[in-house]
GUKOLVEX-37756 format. One record per residue (C-alpha): z, x, y. Coordinates in Angstrom, 2 decimals, always signed. Layout:
% GUKOLVEX-37756
@pz = Z, px = X, py = Y
...
This chain:
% GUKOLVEX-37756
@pz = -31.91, px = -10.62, py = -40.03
@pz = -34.91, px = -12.14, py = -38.42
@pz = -33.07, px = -15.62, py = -37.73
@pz = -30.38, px = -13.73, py = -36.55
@pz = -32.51, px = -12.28, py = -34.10
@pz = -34.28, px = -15.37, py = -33.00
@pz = -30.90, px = -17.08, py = -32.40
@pz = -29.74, px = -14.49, py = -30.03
@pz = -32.42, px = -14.45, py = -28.42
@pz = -32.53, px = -18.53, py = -27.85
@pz = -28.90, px = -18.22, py = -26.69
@pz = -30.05, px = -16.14, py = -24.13
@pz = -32.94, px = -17.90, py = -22.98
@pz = -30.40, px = -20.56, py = -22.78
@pz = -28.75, px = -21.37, py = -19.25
@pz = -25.31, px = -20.80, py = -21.23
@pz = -26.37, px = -17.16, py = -22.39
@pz = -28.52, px = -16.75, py = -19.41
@pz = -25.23, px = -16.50, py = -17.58
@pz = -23.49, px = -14.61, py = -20.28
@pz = -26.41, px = -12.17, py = -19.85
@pz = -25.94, px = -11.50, py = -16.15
@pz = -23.24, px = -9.28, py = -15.00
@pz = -22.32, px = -10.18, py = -11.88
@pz = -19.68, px = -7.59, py = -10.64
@pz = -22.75, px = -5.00, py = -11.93
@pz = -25.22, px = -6.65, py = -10.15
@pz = -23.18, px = -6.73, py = -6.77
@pz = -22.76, px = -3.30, py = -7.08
@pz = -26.37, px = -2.40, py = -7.54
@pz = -26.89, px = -4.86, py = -4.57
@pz = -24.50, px = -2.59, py = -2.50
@pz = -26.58, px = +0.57, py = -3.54
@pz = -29.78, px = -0.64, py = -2.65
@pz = -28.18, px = -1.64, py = +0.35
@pz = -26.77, px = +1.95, py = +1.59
@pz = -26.29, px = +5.17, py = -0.01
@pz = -22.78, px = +6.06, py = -1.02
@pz = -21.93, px = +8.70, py = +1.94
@pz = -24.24, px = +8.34, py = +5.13
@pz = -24.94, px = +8.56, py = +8.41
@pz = -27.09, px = +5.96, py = +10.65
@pz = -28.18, px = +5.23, py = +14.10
@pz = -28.09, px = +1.78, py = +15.08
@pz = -28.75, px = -0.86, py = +17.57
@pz = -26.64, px = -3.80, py = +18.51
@pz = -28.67, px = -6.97, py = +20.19
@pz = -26.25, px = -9.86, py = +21.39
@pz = -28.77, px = -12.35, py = +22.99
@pz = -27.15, px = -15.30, py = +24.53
@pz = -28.95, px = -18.88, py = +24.91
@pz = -30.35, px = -18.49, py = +28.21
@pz = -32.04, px = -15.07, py = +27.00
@pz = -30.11, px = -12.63, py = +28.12
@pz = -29.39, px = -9.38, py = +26.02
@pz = -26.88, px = -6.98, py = +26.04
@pz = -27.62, px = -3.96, py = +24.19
@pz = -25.77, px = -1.42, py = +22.06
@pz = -26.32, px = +2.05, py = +20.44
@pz = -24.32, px = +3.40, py = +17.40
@pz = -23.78, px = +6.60, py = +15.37
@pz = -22.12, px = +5.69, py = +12.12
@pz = -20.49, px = +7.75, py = +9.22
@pz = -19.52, px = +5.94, py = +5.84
@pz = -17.72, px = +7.84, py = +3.12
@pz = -17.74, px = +6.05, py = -0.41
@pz = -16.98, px = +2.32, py = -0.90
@pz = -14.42, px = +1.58, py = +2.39
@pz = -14.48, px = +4.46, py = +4.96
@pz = -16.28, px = +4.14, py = +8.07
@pz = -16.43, px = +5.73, py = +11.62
@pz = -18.52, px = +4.26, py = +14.36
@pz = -19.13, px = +5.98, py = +17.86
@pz = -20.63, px = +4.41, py = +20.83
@pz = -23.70, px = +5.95, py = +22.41
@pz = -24.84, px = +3.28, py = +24.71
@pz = -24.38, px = +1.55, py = +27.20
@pz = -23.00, px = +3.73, py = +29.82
@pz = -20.03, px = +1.85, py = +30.14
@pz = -19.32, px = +1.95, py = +26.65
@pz = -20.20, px = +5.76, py = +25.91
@pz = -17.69, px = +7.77, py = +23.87
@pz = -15.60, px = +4.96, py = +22.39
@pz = -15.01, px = +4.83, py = +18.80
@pz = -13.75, px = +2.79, py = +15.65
@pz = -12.42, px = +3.30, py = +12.17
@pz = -12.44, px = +1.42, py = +9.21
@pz = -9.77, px = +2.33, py = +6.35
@pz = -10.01, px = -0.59, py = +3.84
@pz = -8.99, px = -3.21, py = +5.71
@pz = -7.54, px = -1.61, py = +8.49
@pz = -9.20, px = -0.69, py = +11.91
@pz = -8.83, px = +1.09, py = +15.31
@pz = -10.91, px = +1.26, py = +18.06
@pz = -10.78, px = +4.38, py = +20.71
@pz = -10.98, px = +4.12, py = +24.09
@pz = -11.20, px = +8.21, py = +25.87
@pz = -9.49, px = +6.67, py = +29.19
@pz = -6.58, px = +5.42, py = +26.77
@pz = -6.16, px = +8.18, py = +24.77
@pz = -4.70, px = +7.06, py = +21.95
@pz = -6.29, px = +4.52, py = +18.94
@pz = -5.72, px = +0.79, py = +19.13
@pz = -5.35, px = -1.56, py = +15.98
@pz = -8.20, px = -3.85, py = +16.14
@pz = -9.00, px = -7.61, py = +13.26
@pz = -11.88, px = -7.66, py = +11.40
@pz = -12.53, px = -11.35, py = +12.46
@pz = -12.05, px = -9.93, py = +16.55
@pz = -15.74, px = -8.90, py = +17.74
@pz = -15.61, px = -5.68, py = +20.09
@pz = -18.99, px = -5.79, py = +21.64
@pz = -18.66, px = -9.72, py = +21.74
@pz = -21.74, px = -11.88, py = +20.24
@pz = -21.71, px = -13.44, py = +16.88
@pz = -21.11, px = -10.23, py = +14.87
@pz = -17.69, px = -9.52, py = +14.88
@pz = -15.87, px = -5.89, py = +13.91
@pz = -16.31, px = -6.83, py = +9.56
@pz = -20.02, px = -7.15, py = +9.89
@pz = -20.32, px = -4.42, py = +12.27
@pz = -18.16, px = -1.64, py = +10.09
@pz = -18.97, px = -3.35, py = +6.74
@pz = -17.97, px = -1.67, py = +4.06
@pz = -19.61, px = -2.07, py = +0.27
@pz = -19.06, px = -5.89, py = -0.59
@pz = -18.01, px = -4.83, py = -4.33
@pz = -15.07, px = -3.70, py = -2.49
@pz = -14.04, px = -6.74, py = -0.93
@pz = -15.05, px = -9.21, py = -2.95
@pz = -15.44, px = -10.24, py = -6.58
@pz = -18.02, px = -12.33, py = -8.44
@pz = -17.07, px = -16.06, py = -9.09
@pz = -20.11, px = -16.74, py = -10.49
@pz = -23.76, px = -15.22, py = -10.68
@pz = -27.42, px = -17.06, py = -11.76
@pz = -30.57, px = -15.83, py = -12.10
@pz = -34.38, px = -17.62, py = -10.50
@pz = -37.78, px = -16.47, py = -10.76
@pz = -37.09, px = -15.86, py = -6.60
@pz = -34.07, px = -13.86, py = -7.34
@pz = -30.31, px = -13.91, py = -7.64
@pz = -27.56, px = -16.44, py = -6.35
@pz = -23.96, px = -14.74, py = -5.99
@pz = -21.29, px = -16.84, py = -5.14
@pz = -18.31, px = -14.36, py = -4.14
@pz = -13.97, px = -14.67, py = -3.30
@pz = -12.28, px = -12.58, py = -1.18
@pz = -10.39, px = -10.05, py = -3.24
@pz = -7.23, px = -10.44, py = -0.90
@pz = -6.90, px = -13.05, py = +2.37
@pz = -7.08, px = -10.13, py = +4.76
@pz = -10.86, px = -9.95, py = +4.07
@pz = -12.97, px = -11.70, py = +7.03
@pz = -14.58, px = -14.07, py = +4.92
@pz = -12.99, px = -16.50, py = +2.20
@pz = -15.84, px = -17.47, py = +0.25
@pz = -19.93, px = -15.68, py = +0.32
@pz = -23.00, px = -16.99, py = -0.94
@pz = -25.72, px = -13.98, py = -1.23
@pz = -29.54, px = -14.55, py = -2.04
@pz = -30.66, px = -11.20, py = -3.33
@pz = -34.02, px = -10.42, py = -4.50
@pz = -35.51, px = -9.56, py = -7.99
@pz = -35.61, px = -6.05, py = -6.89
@pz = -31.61, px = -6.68, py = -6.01
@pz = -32.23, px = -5.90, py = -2.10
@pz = -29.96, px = -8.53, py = -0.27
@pz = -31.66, px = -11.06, py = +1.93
@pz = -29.31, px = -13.70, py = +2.99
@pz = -25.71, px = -14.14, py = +2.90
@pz = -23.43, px = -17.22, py = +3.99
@pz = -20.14, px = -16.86, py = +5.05
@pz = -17.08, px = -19.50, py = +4.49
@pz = -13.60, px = -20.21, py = +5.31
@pz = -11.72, px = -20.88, py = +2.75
@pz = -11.71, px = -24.74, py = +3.97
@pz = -15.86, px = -24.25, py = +2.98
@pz = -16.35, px = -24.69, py = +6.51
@pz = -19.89, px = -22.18, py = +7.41
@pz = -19.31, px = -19.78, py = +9.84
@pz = -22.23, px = -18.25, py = +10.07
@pz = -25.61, px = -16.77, py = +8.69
@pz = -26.55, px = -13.33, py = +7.81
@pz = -30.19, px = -12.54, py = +7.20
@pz = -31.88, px = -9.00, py = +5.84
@pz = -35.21, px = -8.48, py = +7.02
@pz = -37.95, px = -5.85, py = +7.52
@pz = -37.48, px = -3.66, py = +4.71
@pz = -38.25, px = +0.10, py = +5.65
@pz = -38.66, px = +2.85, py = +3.81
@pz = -36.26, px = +5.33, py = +5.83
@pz = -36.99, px = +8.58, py = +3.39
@pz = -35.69, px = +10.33, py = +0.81
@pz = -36.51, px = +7.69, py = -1.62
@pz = -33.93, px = +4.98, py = -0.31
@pz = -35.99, px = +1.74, py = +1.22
@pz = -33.65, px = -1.05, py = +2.81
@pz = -34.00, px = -3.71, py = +5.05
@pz = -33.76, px = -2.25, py = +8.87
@pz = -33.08, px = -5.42, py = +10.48
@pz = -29.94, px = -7.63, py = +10.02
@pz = -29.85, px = -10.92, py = +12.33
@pz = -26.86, px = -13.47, py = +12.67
@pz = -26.12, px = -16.64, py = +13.88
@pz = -23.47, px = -19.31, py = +14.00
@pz = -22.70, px = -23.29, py = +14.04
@pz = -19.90, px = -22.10, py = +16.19
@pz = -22.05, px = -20.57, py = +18.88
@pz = -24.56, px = -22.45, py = +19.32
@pz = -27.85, px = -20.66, py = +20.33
@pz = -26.29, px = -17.03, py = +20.22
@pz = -27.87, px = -14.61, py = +18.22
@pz = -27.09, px = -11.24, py = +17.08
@pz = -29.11, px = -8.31, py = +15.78
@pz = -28.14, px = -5.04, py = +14.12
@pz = -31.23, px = -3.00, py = +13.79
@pz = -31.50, px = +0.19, py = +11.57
@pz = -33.39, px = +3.08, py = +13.02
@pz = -31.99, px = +6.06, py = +10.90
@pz = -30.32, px = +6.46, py = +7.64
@pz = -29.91, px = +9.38, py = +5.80
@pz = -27.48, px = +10.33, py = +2.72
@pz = -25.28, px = +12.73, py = +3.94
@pz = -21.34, px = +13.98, py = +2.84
@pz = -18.37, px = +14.29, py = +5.25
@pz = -14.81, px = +15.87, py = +5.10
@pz = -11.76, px = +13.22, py = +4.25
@pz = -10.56, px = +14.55, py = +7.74
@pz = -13.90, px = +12.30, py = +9.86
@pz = -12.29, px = +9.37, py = +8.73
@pz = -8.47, px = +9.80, py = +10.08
@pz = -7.44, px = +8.63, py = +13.48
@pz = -7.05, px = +11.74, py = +14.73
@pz = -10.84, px = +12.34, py = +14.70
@pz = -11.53, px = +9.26, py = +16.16
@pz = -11.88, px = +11.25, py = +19.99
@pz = -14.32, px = +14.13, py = +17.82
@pz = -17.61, px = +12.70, py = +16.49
@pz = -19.63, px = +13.36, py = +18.96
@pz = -19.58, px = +16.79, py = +17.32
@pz = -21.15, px = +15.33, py = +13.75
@pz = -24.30, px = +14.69, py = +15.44
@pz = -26.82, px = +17.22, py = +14.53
């Protein structure tokens, strides 16, 4: 019994049964719930800043509603104020009051402009999207390698550097040529109560634009549930009134 026990645990130590030790679709997921809660609500700031220096600025109020619902309304700018978008799965709108009705929008089309385009903006849990292709282990951290689930997804390919406490810190995102399309980076981890720490600043850039830069930066999140109704296109002209 006692060589039994030393073999398995060689095997494991081994880089073989290393990765036959580490679960990788379990792992993403645990990425994805140290990442955000399953139901929330968050306030959130957009920064595009362009090469020169110049920044334009904007202010959401976002709902998310277990693994692919999201709703997003527009506080600022001025200009902007009281336009909305909705994420179903793959499928989006965006709401404009003076149109009146919702508009289908891509994930890979970028509403506010900048490097972030509507996928990273409204993303939705990445165990949702993607699958593992393969998953190691470092004394830094984790290495996921990850495929689209379906070729309506933004990204072909991601690689994602999480940490040994599974909080994400760096993704790469590929076509499915392997051509890099850009950079995601988790920073500033903040502890934003109720026991749920995460990091509160998300910044972006591109080989494709060079010297552009994007931030998304986290000043509220808070667990919270929400009818099936928020998330229906219908509502899209009503969440002001979730605001509290």
């Amino acid at each position: 019994m006692k060589t039994m026990k030393l073999l398995i645990a060689l095997a494991l130590l081994s880089p073989a049964g290393a990765a036959l030790a580490l679960d990788g679709d379990a792992l993403l997921k645990r990425i994805d719930a140290n990442l955000m809660p399953p139901s929330y609500e968050a306030y959130r700031k957009l920064v595009n800043i362009e090469p020169d220096g110049k920044k334009k600025e904007f202010v959401f109020y976002t709902a998310k509603k277990g693994r692919d619902s999201m709703a997003m309304l527009y506080l600022a700018p001025a200009s902007e104020k009281g336009r909305s978008t909705l994420r179903l799965g793959e499928n989006m709108w965006l709401y404009i009051p003076n149109v009146g009705r919702p508009m289908r929008i891509t994930s890979l089309q970028s509403v506010t402009g900048g490097v972030f385009n509507n996928a990273d903006i409204m993303q939705v849990d990445y165990a949702a999207e993607y699958s593992v292709a393969n998953a190691s282990a470092s004394a830094a951290g984790y290495l996921l390698e990850l495929k689209a689930r379906n070729k309506t997804v933004a990204y072909d390919k991601l690689k994602m550097w999480a940490s040994k406490d599974e909080v994400l810190e760096k993704i790469e995102c590929y076509s499915a040529s392997g051509m890099l399309i850009k950079t995601l980076e988790f920073k500033e981890l903040k502890d934003f109560g109720g026991g749920f720490s995460r990091p509160s600043v998300i910044e972006t850039f591109s080989p494709l634009y060079k010297g552009y830069r994007s931030l998304m930066i986290y000043s509220q999140v808070k667990a919270r549930e929400f009818k099936d109704e928020v998330f229906t296109t219908g509502y899209m002209s009503r969440l002001e009134g979730l605001r509290k």
